[in-house]
DRENDRENNU-65207 format. One record per residue (C-alpha): residue number from 1; x, y, z. Coordinates in Angstrom, 2 decimals. Example, Ala and Ser with C-alpha at 12.3 -4.5 7.8 and 13.67 -1.06 7.14 Angstrom:
<pts>
<pt mido="1" px="12.30" py="-4.50" pz="7.80"/>
<pt mido="2" px="13.67" py="-1.06" pz="7.14"/>
</pts>
This chain:
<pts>
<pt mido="1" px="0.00" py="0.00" pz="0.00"/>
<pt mido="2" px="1.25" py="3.36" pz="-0.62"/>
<pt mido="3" px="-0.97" py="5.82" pz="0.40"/>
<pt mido="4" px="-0.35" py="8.58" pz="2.73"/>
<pt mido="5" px="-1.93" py="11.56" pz="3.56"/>
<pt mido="6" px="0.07" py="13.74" pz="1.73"/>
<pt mido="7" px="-0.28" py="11.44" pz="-1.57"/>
<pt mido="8" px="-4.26" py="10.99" pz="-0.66"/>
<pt mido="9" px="-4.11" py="15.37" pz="-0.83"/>
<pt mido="10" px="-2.08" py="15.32" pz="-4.10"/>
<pt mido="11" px="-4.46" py="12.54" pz="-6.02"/>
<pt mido="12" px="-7.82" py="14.26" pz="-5.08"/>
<pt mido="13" px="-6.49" py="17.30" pz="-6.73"/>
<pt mido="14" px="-5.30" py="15.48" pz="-9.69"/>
<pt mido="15" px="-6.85" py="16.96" pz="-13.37"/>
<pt mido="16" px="-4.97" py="14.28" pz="-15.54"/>
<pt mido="17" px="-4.65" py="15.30" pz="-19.29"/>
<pt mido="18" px="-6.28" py="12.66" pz="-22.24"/>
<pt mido="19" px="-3.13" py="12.46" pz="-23.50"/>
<pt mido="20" px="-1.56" py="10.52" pz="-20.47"/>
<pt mido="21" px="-1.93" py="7.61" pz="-19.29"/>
<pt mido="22" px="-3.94" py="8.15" pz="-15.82"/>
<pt mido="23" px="-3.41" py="5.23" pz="-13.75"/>
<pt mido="24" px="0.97" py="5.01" pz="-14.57"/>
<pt mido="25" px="0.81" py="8.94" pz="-13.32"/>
<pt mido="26" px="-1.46" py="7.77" pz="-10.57"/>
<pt mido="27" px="0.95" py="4.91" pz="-9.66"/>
<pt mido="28" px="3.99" py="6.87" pz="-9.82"/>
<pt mido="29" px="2.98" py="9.42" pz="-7.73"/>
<pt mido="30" px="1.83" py="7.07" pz="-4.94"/>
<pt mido="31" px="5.16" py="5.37" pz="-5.67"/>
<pt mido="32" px="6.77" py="8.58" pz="-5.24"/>
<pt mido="33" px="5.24" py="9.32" pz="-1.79"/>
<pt mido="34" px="5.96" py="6.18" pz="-0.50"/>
<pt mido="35" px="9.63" py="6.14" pz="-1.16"/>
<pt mido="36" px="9.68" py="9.73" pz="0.06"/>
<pt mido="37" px="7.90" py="8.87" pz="2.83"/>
<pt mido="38" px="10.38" py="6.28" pz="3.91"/>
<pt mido="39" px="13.22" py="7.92" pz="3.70"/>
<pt mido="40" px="11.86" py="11.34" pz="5.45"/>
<pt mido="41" px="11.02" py="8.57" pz="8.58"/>
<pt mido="42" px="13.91" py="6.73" pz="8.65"/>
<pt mido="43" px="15.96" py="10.14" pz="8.54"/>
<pt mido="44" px="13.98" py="11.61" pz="11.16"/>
<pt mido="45" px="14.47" py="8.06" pz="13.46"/>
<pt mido="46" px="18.25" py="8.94" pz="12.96"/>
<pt mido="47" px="17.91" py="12.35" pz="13.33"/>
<pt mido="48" px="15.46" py="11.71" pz="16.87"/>
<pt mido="49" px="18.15" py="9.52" pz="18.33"/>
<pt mido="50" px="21.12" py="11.85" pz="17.34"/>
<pt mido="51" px="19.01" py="14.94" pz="18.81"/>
<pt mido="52" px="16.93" py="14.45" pz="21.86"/>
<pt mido="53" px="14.14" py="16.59" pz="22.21"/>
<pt mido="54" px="10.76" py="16.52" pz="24.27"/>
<pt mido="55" px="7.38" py="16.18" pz="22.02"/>
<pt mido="56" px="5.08" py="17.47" pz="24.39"/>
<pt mido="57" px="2.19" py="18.43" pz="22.30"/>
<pt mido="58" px="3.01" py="16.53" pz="18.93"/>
<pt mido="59" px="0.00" py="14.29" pz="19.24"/>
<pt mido="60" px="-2.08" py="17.66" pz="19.21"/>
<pt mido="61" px="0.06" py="19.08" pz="16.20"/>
<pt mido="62" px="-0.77" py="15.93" pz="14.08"/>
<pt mido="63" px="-4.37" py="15.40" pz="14.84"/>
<pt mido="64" px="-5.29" py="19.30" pz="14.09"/>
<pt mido="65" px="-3.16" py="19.07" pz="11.26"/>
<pt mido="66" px="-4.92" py="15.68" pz="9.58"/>
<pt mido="67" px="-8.28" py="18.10" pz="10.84"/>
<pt mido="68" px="-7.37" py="20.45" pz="8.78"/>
<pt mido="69" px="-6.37" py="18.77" pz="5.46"/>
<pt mido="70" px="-9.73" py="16.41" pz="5.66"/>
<pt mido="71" px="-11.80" py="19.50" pz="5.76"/>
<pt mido="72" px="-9.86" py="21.20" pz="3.39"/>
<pt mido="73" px="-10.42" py="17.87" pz="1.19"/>
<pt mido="74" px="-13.96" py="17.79" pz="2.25"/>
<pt mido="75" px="-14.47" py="20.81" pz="0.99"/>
<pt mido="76" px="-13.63" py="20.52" pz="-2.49"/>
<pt mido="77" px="-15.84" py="17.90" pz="-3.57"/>
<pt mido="78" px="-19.21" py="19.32" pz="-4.59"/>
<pt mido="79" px="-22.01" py="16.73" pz="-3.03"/>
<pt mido="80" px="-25.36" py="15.51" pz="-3.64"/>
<pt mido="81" px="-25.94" py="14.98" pz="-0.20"/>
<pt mido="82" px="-27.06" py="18.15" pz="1.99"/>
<pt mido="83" px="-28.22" py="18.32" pz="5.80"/>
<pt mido="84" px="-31.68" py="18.38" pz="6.72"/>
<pt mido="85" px="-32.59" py="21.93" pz="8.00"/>
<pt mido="86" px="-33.91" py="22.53" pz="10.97"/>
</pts>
C-alpha cells in the first residue's frame, strides 16, 4: 500500500490530461510518496536519536493538522448529499 496523507491530498487534486496515461501517473505518484515517505522517517528516526528533544504536544500538532487537510479535502468535492434543516 502506498498511500499517505500527503499522496491521498495530491491525487484528489489530480486533473490528468487525455493524452496521459492516468493510472501510470497515478501509480507513480503514490510510488513517489511512499519512497519519500520512507526515507523522510527513517531520517527523522536517525535524526530523533542523534538529537533528543521533548514532544510534548506533537499528538495535538498531528491530529489538528490531519483536521485540517480532511476539511480542506472535504471541501472541495461538490455533493449531492445536503443536511436536513432545521
Amino acid at each position: 500500500m502506498t498511500l499517505t496523507d500527503e499522496t491521498y491530498s495530491v491525487l484528489c487534486s489530480l486533473q490528468c490530461p487525455s493524452a496521459f496515461n492516468e493510472d501510470k501517473i497515478i501509480f507513480e505518484i503514490s510510488a513517489l510518496g511512499h519512497v519519500i515517505w520512507i526515507f523522510s522517517y527513517t531520517l527523522g528516526s536517525l535524526l530523533r536519536q542523534a538529537i533528543p528533544f521533548d514532544m510534548t504536544g506533537i499528538d495535538f500538532s498531528a491530529t489538528a493538522f490531519f483536521t485540517v487537510v480532511a476539511v480542506n479535502q472535504w471541501g472541495q468535492f461538490k455533493t449531492t448529499f445536503r443536511p436536513s434543516q432545521g
